[in-house]
C-alpha positions in Angstrom: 0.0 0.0 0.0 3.0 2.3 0.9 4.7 1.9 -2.5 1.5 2.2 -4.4 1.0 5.9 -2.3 4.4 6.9 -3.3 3.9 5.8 -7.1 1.1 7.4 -7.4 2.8 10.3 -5.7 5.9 10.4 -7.8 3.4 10.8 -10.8 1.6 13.4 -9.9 5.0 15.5 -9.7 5.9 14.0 -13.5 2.6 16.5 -14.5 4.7 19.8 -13.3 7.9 19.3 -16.0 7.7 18.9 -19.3 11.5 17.3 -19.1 9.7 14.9 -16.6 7.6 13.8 -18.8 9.9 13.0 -21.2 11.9 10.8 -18.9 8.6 9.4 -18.4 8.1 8.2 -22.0 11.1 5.8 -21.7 10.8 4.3 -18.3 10.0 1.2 -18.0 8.5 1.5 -14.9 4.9 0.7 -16.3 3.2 1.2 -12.9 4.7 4.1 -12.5 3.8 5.3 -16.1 0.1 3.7 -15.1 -1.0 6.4 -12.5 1.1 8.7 -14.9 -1.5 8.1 -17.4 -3.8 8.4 -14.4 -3.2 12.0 -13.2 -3.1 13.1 -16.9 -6.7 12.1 -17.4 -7.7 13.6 -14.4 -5.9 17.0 -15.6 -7.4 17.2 -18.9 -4.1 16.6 -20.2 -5.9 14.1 -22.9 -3.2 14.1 -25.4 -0.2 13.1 -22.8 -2.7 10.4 -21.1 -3.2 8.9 -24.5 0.4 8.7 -25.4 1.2 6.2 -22.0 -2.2 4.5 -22.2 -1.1 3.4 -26.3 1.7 1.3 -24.6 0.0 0.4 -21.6 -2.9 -1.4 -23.2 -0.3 -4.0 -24.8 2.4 -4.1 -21.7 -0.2 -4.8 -19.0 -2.7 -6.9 -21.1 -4.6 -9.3 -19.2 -4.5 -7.5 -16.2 -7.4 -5.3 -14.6 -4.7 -2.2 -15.4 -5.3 -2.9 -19.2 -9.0 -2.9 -19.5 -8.9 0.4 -17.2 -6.4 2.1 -19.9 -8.0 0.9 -22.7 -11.3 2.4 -21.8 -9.5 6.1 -20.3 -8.0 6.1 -23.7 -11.6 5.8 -25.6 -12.3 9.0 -23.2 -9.2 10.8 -24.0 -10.0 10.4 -27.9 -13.4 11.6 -27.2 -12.9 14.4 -24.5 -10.7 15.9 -28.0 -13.6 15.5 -29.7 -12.0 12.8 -32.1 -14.8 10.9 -31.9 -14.0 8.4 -34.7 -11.1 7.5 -33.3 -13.1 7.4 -29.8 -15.6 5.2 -30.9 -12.9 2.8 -32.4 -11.4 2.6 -29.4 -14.6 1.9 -27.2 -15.7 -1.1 -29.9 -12.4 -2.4 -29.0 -12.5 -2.0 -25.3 -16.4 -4.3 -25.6 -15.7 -6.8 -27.6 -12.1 -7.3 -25.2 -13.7 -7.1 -22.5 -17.7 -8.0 -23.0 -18.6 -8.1 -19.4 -16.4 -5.7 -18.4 -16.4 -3.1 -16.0 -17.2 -0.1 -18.2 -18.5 -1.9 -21.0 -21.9 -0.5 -20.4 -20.2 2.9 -20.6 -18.0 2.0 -23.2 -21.1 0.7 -25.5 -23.2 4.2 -24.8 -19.9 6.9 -25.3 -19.2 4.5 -28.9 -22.8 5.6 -30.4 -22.7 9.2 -29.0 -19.1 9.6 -30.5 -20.7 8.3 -33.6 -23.6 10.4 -32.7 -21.4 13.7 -32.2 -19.4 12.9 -35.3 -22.7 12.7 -38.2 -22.5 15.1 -41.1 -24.4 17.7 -42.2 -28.2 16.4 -43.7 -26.8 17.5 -47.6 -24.2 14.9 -46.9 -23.7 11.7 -47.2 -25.2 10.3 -44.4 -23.2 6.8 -44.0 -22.5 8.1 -40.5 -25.7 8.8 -39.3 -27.1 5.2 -40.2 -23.8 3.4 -38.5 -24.6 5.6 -35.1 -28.3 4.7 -35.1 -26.7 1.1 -35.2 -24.7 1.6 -32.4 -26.9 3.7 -29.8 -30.0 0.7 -30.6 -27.3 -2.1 -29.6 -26.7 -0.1 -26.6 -30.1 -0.4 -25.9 -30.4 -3.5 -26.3 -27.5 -4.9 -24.6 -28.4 -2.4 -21.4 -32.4 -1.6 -21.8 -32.6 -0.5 -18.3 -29.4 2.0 -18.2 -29.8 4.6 -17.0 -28.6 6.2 -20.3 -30.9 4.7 -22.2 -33.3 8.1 -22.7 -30.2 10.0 -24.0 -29.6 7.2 -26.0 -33.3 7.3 -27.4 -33.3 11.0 -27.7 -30.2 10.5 -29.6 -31.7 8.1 -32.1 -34.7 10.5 -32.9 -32.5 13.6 -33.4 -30.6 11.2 -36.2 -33.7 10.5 -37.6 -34.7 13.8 -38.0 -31.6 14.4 -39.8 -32.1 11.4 -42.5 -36.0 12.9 -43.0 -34.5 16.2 -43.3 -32.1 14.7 -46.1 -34.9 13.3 -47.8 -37.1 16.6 -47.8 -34.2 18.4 -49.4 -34.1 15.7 -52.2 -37.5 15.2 -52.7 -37.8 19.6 -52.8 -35.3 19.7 -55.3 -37.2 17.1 -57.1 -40.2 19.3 -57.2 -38.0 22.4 -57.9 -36.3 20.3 -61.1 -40.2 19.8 -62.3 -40.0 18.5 -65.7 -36.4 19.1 -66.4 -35.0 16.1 -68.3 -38.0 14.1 -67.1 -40.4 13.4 -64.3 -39.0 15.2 -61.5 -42.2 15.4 -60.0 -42.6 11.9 -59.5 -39.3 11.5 -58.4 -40.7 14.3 -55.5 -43.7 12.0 -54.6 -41.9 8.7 -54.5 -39.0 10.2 -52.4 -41.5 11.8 -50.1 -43.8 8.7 -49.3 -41.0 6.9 -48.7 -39.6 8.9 -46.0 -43.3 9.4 -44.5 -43.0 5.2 -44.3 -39.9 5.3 -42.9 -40.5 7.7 -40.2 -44.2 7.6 -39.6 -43.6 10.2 -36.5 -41.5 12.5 -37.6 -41.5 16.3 -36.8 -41.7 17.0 -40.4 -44.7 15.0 -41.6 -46.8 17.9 -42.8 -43.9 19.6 -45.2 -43.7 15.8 -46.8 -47.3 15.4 -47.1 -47.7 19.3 -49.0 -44.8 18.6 -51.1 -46.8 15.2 -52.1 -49.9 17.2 -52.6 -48.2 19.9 -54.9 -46.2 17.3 -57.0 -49.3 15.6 -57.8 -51.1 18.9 -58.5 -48.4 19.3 -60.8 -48.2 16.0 -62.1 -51.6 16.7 -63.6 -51.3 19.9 -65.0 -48.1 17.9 -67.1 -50.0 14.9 -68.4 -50.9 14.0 -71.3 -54.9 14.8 -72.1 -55.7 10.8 -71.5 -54.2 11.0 -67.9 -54.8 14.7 -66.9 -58.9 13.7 -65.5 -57.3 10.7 -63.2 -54.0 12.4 -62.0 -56.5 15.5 -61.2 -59.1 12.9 -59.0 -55.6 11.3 -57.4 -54.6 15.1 -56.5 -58.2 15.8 -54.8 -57.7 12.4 -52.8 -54.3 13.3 -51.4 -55.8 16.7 -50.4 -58.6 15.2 -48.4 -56.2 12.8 -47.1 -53.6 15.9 -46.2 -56.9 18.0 -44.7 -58.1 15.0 -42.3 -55.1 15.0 -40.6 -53.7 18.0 -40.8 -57.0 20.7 -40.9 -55.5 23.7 -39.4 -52.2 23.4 -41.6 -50.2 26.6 -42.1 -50.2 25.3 -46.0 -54.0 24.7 -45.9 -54.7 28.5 -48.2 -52.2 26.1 -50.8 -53.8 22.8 -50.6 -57.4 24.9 -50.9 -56.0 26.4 -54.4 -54.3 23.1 -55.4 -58.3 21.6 -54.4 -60.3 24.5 -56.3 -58.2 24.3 -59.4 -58.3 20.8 -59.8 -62.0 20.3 -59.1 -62.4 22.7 -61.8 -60.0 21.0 -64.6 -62.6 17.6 -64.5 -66.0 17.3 -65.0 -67.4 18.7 -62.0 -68.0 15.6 -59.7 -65.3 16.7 -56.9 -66.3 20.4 -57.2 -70.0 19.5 -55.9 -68.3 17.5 -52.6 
């Protein structure tokens, strides 16, 4: 117990010379360089902590010392916010050390670094899918953690960020209208897909008026043997878009998109 106290002393002085700490690099003292490592963390001195922890993780593997070091390092990585280095470093740490003793933690801060480490929606959003992946095995491997809420709110706000990526596309499909085809389709399709997808999200009513408008449009575009149908589908989708959402801040739209195709067809829809 003595010796341990005055390692762990001898450490903390290492933190107070720079000249110390390179001495420090080449001992090979490796308890010595442990609580080293140690009283970095605890400093905020991530990138120094990191540097000992590197060859601690191989030197004292199989020992309680080496799990502890491999899972300060994943924090050091992340606490610098380089979270994809983070994250590599906490899948290593679970699938090391499965039941070990920060593998709940090690599990959750993998997904957020993920999490905190997703693109912009424009972008390509590879990311975003792989941290949704992670935070739900979290879940599932710890479903009463008491992480777990930050973990769900987590997975929402990335889901808000793929249906914001595919209002953007289908938008610029509407925008694109007939250029070099049927953009407007394009719009629809993209549209209902997302509103599959992500039956709850925030943005359900700017989905549902972009279908609405592409099939409005869609009509006004057809050929003279379609236009009649594609104008009935277009009065459907507004009926369907007013049920659920009748005090819409696009409602004065949908009521012209309604009005102007009632009055393209023969007058059946305009007497509802």
């Amino acid at each position: 117990m003595k010796k341990n106290l005055i390692t762990i002393l001898l450490a903390a002085i290492v933190l107070s010379s720079c000249g110390n700490y390179n001495k420090l690099l080449k001992s090979t003292d490796y308890e010595y360089k442990y609580e080293a490592a140690k009283n970095y963390f605890a400093k905020g001195k991530y990138n120094k902590a990191a540097t000992l922890l590197n060859e601690l993780i191989t030197i004292l593997k199989g020992t309680d010392k080496a799990e502890e070091s491999l899972y300060m390092l994943g924090m050091c990585y992340f606490n610098q916010k380089d979270y994809t280095t983070a994250s590599q470093s906490f899948m290593t740490y679970y699938n090391t050390y499965p039941r070990g003793t920060y593998t709940e933690l090690a599990r959750f801060h993998s997904g957020k670094a993920l999490f905190l480490d997703t693109p912009e929606a424009r972008l390509d959003q590879s990311g975003t899918y792989l941290a949704i992946q992670e935070l739900q095995m979290f879940m599932e491997y710890f479903p009463a953690s008491s992480k777990k809420l930050e973990a769900q709110d987590m997975i929402f706000e990335l889901q808000d960020k793929l249906v914001l990526k595919d209002y953007l596309a289908a938008k610029l499909y509407y925008n694109l209208g007939t250029y070099l085809g049927n953009n407007y389709l394009s719009c629809v399709i993209t549209a209902q897909n997302a509103l599959k997808d992500y039956p709850y999200t925030k943005m359900r009513e700017d989905l549902s008026i972009l279908v609405l408008r592409a099939k409005y449009e869609m009509a006004v575009n057809s050929v003279e043997e379609k236009r009649d149908e594609r104008y009935r589908e277009t009065i459907d989708e507004y009926y369907a878009f007013t049920n659920e959402f009748p005090e819409s801040k696009y409602l004065k739209d949908a009521n012209r998109i309604f009005k102007a195709s009632s009055q393209s067809i023969d007058g059946t829809e305009t007497e509802e």
